[in-house]
SELOZA-83194 format. One record per residue: residue in one letter; chain; x negated, y negated, z negated of N, C-alpha, C in turn. Coordinates in nm, 4 decimals, decimal comma. Example, Ala and Ser with C-alpha at 12.3 -4.5 7.8 and 13.67 -1.06 7.14 Angstrom:
! SELOZA-83194
+---+---+----------+----------+----------+----------+----------+----------+----------+----------+----------+
: r : c :     n.xx :     n.yy :     n.zz :    ca.xx :    ca.yy :    ca.zz :     c.xx :     c.yy :     c.zz :
+---+---+----------+----------+----------+----------+----------+----------+----------+----------+----------+
: A : A :  -1,3190 :   0,5690 :  -0,7800 :  -1,2300 :   0,4500 :  -0,7800 :  -1,3200 :   0,3300 :  -0,7800 :
: S : A :  -1,2850 :   0,2250 :  -0,7080 :  -1,3670 :   0,1060 :  -0,7140 :  -1,2900 :  -0,0030 :  -0,7870 :
+---+---+----------+----------+----------+----------+----------+----------+----------+----------+----------+
***
This chain:
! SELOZA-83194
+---+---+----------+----------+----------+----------+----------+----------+----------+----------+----------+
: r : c :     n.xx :     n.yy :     n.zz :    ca.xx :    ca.yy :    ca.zz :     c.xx :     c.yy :     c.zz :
+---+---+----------+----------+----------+----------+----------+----------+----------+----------+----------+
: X : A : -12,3435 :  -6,6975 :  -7,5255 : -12,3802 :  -6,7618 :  -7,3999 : -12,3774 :  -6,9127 :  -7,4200 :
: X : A : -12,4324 :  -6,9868 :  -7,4077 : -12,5085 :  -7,1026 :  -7,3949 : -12,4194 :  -7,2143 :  -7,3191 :
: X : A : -12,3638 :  -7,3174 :  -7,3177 : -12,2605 :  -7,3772 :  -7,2723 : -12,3217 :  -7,4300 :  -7,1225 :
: X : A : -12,2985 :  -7,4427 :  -7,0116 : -12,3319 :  -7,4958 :  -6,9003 : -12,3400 :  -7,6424 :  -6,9117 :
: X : A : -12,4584 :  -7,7164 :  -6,8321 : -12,4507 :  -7,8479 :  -6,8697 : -12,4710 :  -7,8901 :  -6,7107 :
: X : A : -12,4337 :  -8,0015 :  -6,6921 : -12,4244 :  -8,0852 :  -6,5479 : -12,5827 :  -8,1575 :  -6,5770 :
: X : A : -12,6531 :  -8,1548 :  -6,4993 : -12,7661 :  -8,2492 :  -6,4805 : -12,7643 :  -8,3524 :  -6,3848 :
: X : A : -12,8041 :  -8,4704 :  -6,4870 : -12,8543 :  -8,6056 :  -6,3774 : -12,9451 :  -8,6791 :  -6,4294 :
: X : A : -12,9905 :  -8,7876 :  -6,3655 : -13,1247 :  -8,8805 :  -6,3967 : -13,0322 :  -8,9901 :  -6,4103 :
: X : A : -13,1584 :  -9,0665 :  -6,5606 : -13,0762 :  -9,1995 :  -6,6391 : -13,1845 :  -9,2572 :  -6,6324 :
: X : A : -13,2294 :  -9,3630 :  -6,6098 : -13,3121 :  -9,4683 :  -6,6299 : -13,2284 :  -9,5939 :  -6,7409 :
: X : A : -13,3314 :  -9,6030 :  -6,8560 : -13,2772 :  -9,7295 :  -6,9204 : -13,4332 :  -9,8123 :  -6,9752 :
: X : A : -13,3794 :  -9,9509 :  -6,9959 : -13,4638 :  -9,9755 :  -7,0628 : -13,5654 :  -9,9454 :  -7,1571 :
: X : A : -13,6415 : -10,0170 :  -7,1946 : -13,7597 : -10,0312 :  -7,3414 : -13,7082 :  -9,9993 :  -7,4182 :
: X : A : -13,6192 : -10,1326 :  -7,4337 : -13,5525 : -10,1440 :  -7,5650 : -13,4211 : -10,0749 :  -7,5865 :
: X : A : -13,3824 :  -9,9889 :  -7,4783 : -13,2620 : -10,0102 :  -7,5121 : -13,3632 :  -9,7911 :  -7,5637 :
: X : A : -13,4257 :  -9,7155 :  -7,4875 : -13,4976 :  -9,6199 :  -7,5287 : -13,5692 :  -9,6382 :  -7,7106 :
: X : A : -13,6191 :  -9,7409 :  -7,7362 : -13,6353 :  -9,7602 :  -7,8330 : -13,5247 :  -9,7816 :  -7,9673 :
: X : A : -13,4317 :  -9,8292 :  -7,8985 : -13,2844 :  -9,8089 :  -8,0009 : -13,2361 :  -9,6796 :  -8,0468 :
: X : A : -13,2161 :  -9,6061 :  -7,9027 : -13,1990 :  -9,4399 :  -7,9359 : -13,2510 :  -9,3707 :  -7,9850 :
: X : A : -13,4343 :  -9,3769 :  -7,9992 : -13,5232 :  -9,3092 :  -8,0727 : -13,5058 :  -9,4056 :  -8,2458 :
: X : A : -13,4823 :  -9,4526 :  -8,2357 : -13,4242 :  -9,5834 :  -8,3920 : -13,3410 :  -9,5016 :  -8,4632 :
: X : A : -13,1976 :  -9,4747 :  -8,3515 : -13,0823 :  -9,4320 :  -8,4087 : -13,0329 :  -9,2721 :  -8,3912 :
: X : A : -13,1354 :  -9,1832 :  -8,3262 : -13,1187 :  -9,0583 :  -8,3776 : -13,1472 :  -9,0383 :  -8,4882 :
: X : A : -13,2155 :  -9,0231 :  -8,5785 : -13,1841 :  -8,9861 :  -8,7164 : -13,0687 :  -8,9910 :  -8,8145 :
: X : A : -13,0129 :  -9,1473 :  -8,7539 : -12,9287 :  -9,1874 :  -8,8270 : -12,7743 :  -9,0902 :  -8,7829 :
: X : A : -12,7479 :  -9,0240 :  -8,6412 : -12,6570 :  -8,9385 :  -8,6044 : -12,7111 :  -8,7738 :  -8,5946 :
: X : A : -12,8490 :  -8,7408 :  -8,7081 : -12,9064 :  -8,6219 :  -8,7294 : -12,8807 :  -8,5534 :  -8,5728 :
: X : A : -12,9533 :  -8,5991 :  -8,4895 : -13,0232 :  -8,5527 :  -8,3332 : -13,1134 :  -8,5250 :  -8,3040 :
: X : A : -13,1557 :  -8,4291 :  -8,2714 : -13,2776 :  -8,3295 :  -8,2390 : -13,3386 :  -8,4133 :  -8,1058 :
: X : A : -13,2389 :  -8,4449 :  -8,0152 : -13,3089 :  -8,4830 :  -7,8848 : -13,2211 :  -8,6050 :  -7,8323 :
: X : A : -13,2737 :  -8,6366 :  -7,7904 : -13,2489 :  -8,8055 :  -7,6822 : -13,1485 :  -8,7108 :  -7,6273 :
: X : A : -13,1311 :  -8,6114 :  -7,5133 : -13,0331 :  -8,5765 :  -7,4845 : -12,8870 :  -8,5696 :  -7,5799 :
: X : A : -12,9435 :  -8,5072 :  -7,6788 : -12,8098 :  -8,4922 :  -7,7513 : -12,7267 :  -8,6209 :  -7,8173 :
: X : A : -12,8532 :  -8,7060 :  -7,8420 : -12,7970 :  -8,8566 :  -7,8565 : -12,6963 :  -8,9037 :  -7,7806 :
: X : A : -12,7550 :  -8,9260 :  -7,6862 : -12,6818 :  -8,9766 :  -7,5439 : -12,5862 :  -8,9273 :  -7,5129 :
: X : A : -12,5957 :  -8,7845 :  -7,5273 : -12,4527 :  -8,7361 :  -7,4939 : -12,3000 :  -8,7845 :  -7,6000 :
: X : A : -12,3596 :  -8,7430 :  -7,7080 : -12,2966 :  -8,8164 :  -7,8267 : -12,2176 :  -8,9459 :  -7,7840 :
: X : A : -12,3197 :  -9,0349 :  -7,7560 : -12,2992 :  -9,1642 :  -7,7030 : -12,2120 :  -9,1657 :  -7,6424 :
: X : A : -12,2061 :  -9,1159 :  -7,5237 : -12,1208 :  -9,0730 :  -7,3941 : -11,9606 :  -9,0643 :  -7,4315 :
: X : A : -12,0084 :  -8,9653 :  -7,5408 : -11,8484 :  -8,9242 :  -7,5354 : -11,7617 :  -9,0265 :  -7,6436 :
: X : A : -11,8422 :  -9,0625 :  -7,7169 : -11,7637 :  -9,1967 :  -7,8094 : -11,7279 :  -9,3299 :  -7,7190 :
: X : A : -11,8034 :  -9,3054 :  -7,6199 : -11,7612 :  -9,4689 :  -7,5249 : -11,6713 :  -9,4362 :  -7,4227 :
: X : A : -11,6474 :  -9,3145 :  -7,4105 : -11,5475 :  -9,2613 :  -7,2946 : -11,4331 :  -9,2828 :  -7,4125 :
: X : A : -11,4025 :  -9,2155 :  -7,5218 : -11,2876 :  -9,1998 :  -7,5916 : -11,2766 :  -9,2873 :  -7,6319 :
: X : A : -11,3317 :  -9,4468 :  -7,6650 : -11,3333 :  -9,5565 :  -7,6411 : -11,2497 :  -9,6414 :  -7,5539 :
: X : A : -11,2713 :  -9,5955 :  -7,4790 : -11,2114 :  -9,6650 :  -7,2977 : -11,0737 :  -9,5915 :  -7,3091 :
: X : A : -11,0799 :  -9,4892 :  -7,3452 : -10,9745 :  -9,4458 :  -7,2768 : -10,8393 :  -9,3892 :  -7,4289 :
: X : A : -10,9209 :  -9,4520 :  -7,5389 : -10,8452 :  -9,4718 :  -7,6635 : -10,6882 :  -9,5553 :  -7,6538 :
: X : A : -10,5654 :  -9,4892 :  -7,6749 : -10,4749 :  -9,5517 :  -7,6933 : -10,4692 :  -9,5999 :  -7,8870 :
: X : A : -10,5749 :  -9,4557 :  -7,9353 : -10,5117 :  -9,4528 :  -8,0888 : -10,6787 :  -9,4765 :  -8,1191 :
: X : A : -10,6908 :  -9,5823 :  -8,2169 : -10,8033 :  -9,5647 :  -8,2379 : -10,8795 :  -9,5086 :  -8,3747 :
: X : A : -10,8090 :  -9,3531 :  -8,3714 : -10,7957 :  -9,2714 :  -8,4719 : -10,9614 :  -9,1920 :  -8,3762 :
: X : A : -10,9584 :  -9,2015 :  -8,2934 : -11,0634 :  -9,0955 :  -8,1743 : -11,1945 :  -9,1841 :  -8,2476 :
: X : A : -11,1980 :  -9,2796 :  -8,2273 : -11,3294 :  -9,3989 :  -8,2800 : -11,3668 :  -9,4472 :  -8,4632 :
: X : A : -11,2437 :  -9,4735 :  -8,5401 : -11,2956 :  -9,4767 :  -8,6258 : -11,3242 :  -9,3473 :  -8,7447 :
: X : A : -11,4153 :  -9,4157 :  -8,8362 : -11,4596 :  -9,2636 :  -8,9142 : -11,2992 :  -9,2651 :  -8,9947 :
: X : A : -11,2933 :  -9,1418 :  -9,0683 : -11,1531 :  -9,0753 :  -9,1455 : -11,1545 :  -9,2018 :  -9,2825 :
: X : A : -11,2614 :  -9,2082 :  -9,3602 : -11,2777 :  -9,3085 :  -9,4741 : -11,2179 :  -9,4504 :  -9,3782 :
: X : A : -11,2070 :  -9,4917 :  -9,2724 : -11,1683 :  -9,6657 :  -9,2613 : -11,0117 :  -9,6315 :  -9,2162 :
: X : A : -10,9930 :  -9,5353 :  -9,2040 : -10,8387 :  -9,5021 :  -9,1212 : -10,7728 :  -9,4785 :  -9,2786 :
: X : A : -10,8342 :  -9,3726 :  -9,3619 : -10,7461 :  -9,4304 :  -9,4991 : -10,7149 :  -9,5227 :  -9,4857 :
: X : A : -10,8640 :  -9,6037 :  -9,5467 : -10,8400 :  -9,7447 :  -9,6035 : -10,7578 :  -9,8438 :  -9,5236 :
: X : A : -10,7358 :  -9,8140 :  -9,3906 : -10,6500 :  -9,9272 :  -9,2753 : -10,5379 :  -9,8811 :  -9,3699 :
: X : A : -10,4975 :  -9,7623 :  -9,3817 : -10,3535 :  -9,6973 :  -9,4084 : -10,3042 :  -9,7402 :  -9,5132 :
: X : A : -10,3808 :  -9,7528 :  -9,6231 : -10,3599 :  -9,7895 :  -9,7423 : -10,3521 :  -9,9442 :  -9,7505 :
: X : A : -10,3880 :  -9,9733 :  -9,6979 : -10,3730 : -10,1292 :  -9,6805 : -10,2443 : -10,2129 :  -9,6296 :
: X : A : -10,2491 : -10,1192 :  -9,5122 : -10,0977 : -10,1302 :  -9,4456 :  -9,9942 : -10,1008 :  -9,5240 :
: X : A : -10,0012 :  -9,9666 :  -9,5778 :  -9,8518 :  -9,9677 :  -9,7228 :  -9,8347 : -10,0398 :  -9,8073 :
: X : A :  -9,9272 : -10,0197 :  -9,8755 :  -9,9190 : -10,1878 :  -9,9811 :  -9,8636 : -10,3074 :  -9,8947 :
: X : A :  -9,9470 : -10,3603 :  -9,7896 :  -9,8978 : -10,4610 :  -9,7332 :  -9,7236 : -10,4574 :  -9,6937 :
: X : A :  -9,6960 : -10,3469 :  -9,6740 :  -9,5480 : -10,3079 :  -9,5906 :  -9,4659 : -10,3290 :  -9,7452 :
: X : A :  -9,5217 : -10,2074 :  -9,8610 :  -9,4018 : -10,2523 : -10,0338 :  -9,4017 : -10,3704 : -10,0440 :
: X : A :  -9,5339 : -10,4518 : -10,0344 :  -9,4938 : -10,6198 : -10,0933 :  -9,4129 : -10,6635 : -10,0005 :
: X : A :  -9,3769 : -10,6517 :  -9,9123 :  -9,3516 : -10,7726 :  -9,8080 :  -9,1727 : -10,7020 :  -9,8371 :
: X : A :  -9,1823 : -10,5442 :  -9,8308 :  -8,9858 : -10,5188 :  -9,8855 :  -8,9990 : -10,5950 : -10,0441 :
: X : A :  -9,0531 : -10,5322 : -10,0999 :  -8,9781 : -10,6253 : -10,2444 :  -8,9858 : -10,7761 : -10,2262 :
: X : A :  -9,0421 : -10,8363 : -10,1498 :  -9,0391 : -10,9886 : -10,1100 :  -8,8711 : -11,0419 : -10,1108 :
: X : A :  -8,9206 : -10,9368 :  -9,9386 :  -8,7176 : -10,9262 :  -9,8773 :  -8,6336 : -10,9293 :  -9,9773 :
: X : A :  -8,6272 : -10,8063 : -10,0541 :  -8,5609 : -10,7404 : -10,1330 :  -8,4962 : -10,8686 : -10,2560 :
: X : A :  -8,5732 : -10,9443 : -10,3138 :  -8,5832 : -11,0570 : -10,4183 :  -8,5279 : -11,1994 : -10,3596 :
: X : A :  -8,5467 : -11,1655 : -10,1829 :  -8,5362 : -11,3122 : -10,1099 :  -8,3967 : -11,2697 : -10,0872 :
: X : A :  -8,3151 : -11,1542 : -10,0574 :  -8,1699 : -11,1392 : -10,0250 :  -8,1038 : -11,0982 : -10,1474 :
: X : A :  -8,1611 : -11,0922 : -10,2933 :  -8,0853 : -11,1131 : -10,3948 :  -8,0099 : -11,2682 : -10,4375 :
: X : A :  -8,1436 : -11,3570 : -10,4118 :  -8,1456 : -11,4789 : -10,4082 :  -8,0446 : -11,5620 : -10,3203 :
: X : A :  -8,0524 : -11,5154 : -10,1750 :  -7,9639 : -11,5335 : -10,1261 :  -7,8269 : -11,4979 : -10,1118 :
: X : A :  -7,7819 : -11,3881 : -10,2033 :  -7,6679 : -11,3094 : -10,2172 :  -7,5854 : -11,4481 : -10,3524 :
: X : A :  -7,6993 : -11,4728 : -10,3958 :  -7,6300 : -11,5576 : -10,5177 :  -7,5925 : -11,6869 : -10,4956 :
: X : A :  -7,7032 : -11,7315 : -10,3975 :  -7,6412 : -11,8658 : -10,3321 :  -7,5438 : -11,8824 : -10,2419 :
: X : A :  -7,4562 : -11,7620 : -10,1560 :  -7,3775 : -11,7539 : -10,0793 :  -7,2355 : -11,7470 : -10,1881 :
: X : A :  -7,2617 : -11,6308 : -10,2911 :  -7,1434 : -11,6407 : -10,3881 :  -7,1227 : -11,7845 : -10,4400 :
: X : A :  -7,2310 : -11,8496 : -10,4819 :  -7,1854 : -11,9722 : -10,5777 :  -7,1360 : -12,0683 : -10,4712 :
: X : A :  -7,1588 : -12,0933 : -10,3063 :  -7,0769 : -12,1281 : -10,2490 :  -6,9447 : -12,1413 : -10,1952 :
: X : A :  -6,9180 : -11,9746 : -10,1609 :  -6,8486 : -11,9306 : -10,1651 :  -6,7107 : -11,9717 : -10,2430 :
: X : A :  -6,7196 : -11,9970 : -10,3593 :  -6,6894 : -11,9958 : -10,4645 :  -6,6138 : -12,1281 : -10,5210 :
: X : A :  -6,7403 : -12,2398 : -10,4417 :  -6,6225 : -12,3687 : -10,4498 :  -6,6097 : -12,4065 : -10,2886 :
: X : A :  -6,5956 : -12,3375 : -10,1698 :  -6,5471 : -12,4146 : -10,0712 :  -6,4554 : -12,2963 : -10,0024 :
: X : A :  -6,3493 : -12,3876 :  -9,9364 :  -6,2623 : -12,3266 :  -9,8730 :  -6,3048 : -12,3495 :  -9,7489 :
: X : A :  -6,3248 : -12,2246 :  -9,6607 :  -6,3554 : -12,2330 :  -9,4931 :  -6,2603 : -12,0922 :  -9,4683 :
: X : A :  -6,2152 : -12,1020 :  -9,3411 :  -6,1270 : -12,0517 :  -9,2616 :  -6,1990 : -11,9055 :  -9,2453 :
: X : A :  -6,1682 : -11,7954 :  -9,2027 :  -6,2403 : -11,6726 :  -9,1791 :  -6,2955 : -11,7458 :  -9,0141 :
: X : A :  -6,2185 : -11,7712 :  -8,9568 :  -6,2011 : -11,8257 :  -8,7663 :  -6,3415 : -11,9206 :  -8,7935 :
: X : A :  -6,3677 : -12,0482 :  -8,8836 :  -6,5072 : -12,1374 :  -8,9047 :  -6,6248 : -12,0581 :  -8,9161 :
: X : A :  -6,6014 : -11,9599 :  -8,9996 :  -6,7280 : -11,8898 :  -9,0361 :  -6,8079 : -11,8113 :  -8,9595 :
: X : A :  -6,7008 : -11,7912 :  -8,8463 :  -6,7341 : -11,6403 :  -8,7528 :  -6,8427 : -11,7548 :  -8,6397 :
: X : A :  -6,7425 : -11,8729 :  -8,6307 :  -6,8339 : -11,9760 :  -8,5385 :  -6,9416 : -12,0414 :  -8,5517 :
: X : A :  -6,9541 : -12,0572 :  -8,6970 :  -7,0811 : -12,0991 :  -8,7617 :  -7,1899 : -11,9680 :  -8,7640 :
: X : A :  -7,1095 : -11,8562 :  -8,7945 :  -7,1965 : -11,7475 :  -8,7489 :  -7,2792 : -11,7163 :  -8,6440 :
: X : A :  -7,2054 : -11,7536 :  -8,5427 :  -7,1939 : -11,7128 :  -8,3756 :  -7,3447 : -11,8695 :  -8,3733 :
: X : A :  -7,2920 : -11,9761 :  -8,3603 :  -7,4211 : -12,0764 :  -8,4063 :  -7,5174 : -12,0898 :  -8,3972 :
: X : A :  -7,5154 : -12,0062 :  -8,5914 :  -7,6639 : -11,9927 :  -8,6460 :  -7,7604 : -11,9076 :  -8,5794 :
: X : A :  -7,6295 : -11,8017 :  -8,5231 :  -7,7639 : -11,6369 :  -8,4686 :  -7,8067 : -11,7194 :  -8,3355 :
: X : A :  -7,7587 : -11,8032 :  -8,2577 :  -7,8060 : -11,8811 :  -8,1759 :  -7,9299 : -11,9565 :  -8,2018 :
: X : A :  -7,9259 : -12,0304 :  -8,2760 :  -7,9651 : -12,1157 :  -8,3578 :  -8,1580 : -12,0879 :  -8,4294 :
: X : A :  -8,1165 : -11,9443 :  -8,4695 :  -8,2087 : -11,8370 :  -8,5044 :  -8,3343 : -11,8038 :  -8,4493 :
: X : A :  -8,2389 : -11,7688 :  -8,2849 :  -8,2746 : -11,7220 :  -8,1705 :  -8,3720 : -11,8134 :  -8,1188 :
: X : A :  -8,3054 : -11,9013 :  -8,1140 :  -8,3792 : -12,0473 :  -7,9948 :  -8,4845 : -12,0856 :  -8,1357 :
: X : A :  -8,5343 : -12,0623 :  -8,2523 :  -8,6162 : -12,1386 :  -8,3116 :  -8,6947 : -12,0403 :  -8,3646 :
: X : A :  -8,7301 : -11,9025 :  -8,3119 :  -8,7834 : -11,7706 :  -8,3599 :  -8,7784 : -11,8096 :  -8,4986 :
: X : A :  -8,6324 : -11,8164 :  -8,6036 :  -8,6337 : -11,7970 :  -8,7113 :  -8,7156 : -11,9031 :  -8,8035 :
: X : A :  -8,7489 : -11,9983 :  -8,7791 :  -8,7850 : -12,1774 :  -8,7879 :  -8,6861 : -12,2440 :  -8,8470 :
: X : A :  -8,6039 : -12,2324 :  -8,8864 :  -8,5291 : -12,2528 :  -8,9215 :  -8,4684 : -12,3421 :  -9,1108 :
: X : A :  -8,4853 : -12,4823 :  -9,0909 :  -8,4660 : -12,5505 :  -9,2263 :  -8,3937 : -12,6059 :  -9,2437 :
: X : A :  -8,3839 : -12,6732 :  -9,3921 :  -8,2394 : -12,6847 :  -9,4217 :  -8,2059 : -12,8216 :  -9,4179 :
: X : A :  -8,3087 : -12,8686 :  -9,3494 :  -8,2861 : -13,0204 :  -9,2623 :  -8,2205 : -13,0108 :  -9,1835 :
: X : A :  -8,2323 : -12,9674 :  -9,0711 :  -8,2054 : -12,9122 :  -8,9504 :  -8,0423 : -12,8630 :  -9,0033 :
: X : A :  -7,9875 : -12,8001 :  -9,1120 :  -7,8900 : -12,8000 :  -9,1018 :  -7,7997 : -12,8691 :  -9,1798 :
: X : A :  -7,8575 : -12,9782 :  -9,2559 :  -7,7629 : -13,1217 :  -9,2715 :  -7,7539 : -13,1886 :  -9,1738 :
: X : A :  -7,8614 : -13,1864 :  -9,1151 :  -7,8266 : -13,2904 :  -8,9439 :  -7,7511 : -13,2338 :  -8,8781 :
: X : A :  -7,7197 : -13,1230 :  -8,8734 :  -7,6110 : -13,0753 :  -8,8242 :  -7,4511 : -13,0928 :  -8,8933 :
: X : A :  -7,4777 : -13,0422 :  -8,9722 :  -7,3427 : -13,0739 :  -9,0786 :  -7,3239 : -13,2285 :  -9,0451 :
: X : A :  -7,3953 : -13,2848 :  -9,0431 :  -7,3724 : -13,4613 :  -9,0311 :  -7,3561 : -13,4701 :  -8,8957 :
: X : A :  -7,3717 : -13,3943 :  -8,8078 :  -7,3504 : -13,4478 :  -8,6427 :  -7,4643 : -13,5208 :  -8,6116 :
: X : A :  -7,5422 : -13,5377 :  -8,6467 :  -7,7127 : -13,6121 :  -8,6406 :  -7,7521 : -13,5433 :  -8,4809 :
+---+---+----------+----------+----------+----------+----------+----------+----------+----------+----------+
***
């Protein structure tokens, strides 16, 4: 049995009739109807797309995907190399200065302030002028 279809009247342009007869072949369509309908339903799932897994073809959603992981490993081994780095410069400090456990917690308390108010902006100017009372 034959699927039921809703009927209505579309008036469109020249050109815009001449596009659709252009671009059925290219979506292997027998009829302007079936075009259109086509149409229809990609611009509805469009609109009403939270994921835009509904719109793009499977080949660009790889490639987004794959792009994105790579992008996501470099950016941890970045981290990863930037808090080794920093693990070594905290020891070799560490190491020749004496500060109180009670200083550190406040300089702590501070910086995450500090952090906060400069979305992570944060240089090492900014914290000799501090150290200096500047």
């Amino acid at each position: 049995m034959a699927e039921e279809k809703v009927r209505f009247q579309m008036r469109v342009s020249p050109e815009t009739d001449a596009k659709i007869k252009a671009a059925m072949p290219l979506e292997n369509c027998q009829s302007q109807n079936e075009f259109v309908e086509k149409a229809l339903r990609f611009y509805c799932d469009y609109l009403v797309a939270g994921d835009c897994t509904l719109i793009l073809p499977p080949i660009y959603l790889s490639a987004l995907r794959g792009t994105i992981q790579d992008t996501e490993n470099h950016i941890a081994r970045l981290l990863f190399k930037l808090a080794v780095e920093l693990n070594m410069m905290m020891n070799v400090l560490a190491s020749e200065l004496d500060i109180t456990p009670e200083t550190l917690e406040r300089l702590r308390g501070r910086c995450i302030q500090e952090v906060k108010k400069s979305g992570g902006a944060v240089t090492f100017t900014d914290a000799v002028k501090y150290q200096r009372g500047e």
